[in-house]
C-alpha positions as CSV (number, residue, x, y, z in Angstrom):
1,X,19.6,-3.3,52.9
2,X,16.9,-5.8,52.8
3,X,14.3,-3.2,53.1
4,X,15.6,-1.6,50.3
5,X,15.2,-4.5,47.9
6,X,12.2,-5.6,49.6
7,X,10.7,-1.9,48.6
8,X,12.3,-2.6,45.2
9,X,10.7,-5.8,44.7
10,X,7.5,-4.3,46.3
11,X,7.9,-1.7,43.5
12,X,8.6,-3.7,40.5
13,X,5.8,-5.7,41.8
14,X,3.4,-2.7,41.5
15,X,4.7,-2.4,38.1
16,X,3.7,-6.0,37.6
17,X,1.1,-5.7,38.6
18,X,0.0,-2.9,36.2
19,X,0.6,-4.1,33.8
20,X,-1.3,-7.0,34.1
21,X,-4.3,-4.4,35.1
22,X,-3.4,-2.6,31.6
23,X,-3.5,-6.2,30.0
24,X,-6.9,-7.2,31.9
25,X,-8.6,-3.9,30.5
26,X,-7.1,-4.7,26.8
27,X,-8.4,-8.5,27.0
28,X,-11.7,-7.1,28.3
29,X,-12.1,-4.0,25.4
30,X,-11.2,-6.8,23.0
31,X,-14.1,-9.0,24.1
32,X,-16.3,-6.3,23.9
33,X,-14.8,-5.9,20.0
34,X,-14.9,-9.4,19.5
35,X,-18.8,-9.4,20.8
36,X,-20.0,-6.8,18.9
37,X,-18.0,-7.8,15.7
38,X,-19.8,-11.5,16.3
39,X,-23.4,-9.5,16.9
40,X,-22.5,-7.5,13.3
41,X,-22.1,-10.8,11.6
42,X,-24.7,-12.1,12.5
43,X,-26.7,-9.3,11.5
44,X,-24.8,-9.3,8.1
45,X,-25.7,-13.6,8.0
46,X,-29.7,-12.6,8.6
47,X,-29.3,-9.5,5.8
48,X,-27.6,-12.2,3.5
49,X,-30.2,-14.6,4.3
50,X,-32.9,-12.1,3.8
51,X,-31.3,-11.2,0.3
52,X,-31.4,-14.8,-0.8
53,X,-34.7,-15.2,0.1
54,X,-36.0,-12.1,-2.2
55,X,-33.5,-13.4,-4.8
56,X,-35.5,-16.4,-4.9
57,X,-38.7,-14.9,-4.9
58,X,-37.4,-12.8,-7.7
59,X,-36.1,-15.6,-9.5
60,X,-39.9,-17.1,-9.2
61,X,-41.3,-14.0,-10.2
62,X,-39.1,-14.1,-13.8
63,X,-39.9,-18.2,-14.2
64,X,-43.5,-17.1,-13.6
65,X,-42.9,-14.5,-16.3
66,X,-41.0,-16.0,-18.8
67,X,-43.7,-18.9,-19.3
68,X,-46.2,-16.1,-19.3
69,X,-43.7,-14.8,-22.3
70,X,-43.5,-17.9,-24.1
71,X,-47.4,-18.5,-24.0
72,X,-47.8,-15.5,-25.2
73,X,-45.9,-15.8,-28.3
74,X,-47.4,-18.8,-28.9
75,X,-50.4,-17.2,-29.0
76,X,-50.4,-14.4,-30.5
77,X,-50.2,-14.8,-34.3
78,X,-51.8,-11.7,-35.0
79,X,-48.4,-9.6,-35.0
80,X,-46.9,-11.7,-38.0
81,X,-48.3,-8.9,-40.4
82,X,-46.7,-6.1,-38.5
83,X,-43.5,-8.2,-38.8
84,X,-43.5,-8.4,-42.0
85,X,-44.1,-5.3,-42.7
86,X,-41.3,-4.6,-40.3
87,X,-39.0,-6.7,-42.3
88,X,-40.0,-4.9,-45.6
89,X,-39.1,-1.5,-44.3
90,X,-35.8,-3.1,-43.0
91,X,-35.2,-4.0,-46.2
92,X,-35.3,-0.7,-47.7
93,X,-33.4,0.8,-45.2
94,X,-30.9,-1.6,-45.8
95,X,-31.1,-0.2,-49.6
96,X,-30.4,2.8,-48.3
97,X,-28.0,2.4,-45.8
98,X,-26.0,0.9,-49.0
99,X,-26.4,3.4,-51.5
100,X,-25.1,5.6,-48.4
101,X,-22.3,3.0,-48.0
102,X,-21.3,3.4,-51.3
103,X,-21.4,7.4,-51.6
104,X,-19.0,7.4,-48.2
105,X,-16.9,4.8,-50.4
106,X,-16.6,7.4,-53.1
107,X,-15.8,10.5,-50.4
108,X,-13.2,8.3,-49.0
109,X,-11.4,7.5,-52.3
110,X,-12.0,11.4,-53.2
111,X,-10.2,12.5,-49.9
112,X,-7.4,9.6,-50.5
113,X,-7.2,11.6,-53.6
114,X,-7.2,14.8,-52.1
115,X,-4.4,13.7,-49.5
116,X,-2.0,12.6,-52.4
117,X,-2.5,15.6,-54.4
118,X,-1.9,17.9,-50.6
119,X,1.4,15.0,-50.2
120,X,2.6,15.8,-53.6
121,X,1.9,19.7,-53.0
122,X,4.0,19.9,-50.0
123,X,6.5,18.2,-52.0
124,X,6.9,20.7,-54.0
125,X,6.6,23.5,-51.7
126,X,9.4,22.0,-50.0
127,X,11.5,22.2,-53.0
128,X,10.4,25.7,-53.4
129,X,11.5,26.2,-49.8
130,X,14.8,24.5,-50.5
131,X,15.3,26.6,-53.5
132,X,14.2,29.7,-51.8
133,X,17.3,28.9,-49.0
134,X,20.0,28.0,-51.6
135,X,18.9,31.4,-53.3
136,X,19.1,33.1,-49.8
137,X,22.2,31.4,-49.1
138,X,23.6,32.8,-52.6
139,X,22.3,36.7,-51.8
140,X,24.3,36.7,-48.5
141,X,27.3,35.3,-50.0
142,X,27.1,38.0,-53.0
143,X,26.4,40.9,-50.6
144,X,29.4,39.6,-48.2
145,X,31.6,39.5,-51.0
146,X,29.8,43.1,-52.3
147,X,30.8,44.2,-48.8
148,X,34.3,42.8,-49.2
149,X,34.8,44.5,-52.6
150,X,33.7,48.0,-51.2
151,X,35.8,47.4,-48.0
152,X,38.7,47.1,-50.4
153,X,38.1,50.1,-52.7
154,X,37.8,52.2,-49.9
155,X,40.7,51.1,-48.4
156,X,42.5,51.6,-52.1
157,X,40.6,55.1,-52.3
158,X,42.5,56.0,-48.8
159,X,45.9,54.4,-49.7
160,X,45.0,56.7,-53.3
161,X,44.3,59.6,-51.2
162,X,47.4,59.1,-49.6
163,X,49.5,58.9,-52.2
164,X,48.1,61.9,-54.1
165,X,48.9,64.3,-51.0
């Protein structure tokens, strides 16, 4: 009897202690995670610090550039003629572009107009239409009541024929 729950303690022991073999090969793959997840940020910290770096170069770069812009324009008076002449042909665009403005205003109003008149039109077809139904409605109640009238004559002309023989 005690060898049997010394072999079942010996056994549940072996379980034991498999699963704290399973447990000591988890911790272990999650060290190696955790290591190379630590080596990959610090990669991604020397890219970031890399980036910065060339941001602030860049950011030099467009200082440099924009005082080169501004001296520039200081400068160079030359181009005030061009600009003007620049501003005149704006101007008669701008003539343009109205007289434009103005002949869409007129198309507008003229297709306003032509929406009322098309409103007003279907108006009136749909009267037409309504007539055309109470019309309709007025044949087949004639030619039921035709059809009534000649399904009584005929049966008078039988009940006649009947009487004559």
């Amino acid at each position: 009897m005690l060898i049997r729950e010394l072999d079942h303690l010996k056994a549940e022991n072996d379980a034991v202690e498999q699963q704290q073999v399973q447990l000591l090969e988890t911790i272990n793959v999650t060290e190696r995670d955790n290591f190379t997840a630590m080596h990959e940020l610090a990669d991604l910290r020397n890219q970031i610090s890399s980036v910065d770096s060339a941001n602030l170069a860049a950011r030099k770069e467009i200082e440099h550039f924009e005082h080169l812009c501004n001296d520039q324009k200081e400068v160079n008076h030359a181009n005030y003629g061009e600009l003007t002449r620049l501003r005149d042909v704006t101007y008669q665009l701008d003539k343009e572009m109205d007289a434009l403005h103005k002949q869409c205003s007129i198309f507008r109003a003229d297709l306003e107009n032509n929406d009322q008149r098309i409103g007003s039109m279907q108006g009136i077809v749909a009267q037409r239409d309504d007539q055309l139904n109470i019309v309709c409605r007025n044949i087949q109640e004639a030619s039921a009541h035709v059809q009534e009238l000649k399904y009584n004559l005929n049966k008078l002309d039988g009940e006649l024929g009947y009487f004559e023989s």
